[in-house]
N, C-alpha and C positions, 0 to 999 in steps of 0.2 A: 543256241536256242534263245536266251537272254541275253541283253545286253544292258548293262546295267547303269541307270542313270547315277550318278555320282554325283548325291548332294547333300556335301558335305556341313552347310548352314542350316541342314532343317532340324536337326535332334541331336545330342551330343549323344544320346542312346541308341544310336540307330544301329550300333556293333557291342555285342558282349558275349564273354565266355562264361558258362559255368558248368562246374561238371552233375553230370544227368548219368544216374546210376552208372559209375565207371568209366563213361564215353567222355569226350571231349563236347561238348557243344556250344555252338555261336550264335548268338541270335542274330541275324539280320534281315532285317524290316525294311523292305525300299525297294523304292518304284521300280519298275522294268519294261520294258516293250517285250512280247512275246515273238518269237524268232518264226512259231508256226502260224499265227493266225494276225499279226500284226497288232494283237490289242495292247495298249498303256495301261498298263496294271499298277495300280495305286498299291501303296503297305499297307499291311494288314492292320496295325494299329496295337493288335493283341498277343501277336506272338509272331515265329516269322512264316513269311510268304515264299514260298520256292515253287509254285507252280503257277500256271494259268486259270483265274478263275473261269475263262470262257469257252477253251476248249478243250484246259484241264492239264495240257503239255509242260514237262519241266526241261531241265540239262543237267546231266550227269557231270557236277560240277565240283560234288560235295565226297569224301570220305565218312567223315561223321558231319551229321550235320551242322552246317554253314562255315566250315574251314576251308571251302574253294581249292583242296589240295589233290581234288581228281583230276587227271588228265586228259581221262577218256573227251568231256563236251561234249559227249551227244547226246539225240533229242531222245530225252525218256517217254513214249508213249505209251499214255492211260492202258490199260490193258484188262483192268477188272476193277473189284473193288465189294470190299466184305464189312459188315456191322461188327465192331467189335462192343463190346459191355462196356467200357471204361471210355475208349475215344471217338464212337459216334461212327461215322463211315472212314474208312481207310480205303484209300486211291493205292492200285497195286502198277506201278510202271514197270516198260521191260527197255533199257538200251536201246535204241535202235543201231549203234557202232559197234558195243563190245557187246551186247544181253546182259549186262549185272538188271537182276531184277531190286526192286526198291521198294518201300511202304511210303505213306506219308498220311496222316491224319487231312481229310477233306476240311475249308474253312468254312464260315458259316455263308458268306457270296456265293459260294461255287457251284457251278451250274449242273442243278440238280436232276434236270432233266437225263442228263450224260450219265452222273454217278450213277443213277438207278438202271439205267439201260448198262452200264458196266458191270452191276451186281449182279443182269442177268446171264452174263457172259462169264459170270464166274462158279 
């Protein structure tokens, strides 16, 4: 679903671990082309970016988040998406290869049109 541009002179920050209640987590921030809708998706700047802000699609790429140690690669499509009190709207993806369902906190870009027509399907 991503392909990820690898550039490695823009930020020496652009990869880190730290642990996040017990999990393993990676940040990374960087550019991608989107596999389903063709868009250049810029980094987020504030934390990291793992889906599409355009049509909101990811890749099942991640175990814990940003460790690239899933095998599955396929296209996680949007499938709902719920208010939570603490992080704002939460995008519910489902596999389209294996079905592992996933969360992921919406970013403040993302096309809100879609979230909300998601929420209704949820």
């Amino acid at each position: 679903m991503y392909k990820y541009l690898r550039n490695w002179g823009r930020t020496p920050f652009a990869h880190f671990r730290k642990e996040k209640m017990g999990r393993k987590f990676t940040e990374i921030d960087e550019e991608f082309i989107c596999e389903n809708c063709g868009e250049k998706v810029k980094p987020l700047g504030y934390s990291c970016r793992n889906h599409c802000p355009k049509c909101l699609h990811s890749k099942h790429v991640d175990k814990n988040p940003g460790d690239r140690e899933e095998e599955c690669h396929g296209d996680l499509e949007p499938i709902g998406a719920e208010i939570d009190s603490k992080k704002g709207y939460v995008i519910i993806f489902r596999c389209k290869k294996c079905g592992a369902i996933r969360r992921n906190k919406a970013a403040k870009d993302d096309n809100m049109d879609l979230i909300i027509k998601l929420t209704a399907r949820h």
